[in-house]
N, C-alpha and C positions, 0 to 999 in steps of 0.2 A: 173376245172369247174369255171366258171364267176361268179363273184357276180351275172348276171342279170338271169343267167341260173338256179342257187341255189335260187334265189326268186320266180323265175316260177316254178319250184318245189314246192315249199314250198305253193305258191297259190293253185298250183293239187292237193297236200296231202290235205290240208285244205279243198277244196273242196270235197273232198268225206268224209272226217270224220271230223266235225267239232267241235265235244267232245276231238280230242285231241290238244295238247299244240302244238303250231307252231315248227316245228323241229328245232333242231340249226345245226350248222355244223355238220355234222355224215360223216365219212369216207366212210359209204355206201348210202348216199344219193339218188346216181342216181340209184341204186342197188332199193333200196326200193321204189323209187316212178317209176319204167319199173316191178314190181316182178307181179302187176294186167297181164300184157300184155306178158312177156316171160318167169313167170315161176321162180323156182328156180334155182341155176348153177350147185348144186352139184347133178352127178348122180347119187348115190343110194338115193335118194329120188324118183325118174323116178323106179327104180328096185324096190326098195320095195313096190311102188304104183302098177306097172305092176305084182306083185307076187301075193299081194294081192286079188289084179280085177281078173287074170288071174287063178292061181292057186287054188286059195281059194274061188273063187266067190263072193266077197265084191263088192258090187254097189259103184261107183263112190263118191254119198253121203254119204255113211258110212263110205268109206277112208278118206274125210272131215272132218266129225263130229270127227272122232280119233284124225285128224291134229286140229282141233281148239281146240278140249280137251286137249293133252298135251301144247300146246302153253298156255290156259287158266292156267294150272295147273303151268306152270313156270312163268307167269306173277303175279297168284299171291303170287306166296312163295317170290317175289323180291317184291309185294306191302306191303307182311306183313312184310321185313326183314325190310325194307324202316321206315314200322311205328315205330316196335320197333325201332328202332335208335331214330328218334325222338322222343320218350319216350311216344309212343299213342297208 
């Protein structure tokens, strides 16, 4: 990817969430700033969603709310690991 390509990224990200820190180089850059628009890659994520909707009757939103709760949950066990280190 182009330096000029990685800075137009880096402007899109910023634009939709302006609370976080400008990305730096990330090996999934173009991964993360296409993930609003295509989605994730790995298929049992697509199966586990469809099981749940389907099989189980889970609304759409509540497959959501689950996916931002474990993401939540591991972001912050890395913001507490992060503190301790820095001794706070």
């Amino acid at each position: 990817m182009s330096e000029k390509d990685e800075e137009r990224l880096r402007q899109a990200v910023n634009g939709i969430n302006n609370n976080l820190p400008p990305p730096t180089k990330h090996a999934d850059l173009r991964q993360i700033c296409d993930w609003e628009l295509y989605g994730p890659k790995d298929p049992r994520i697509y199966i586990l969603v469809r099981e749940l909707a389907l099989s189980h009757g889970l609304r759409v939103s509540k497959i959501e709310e689950v996916i931002v709760a474990a993401l939540s949950h591991e972001l912050d066990g890395l913001r507490n690991a992060e503190k301790d280190l820095k001794g706070g």
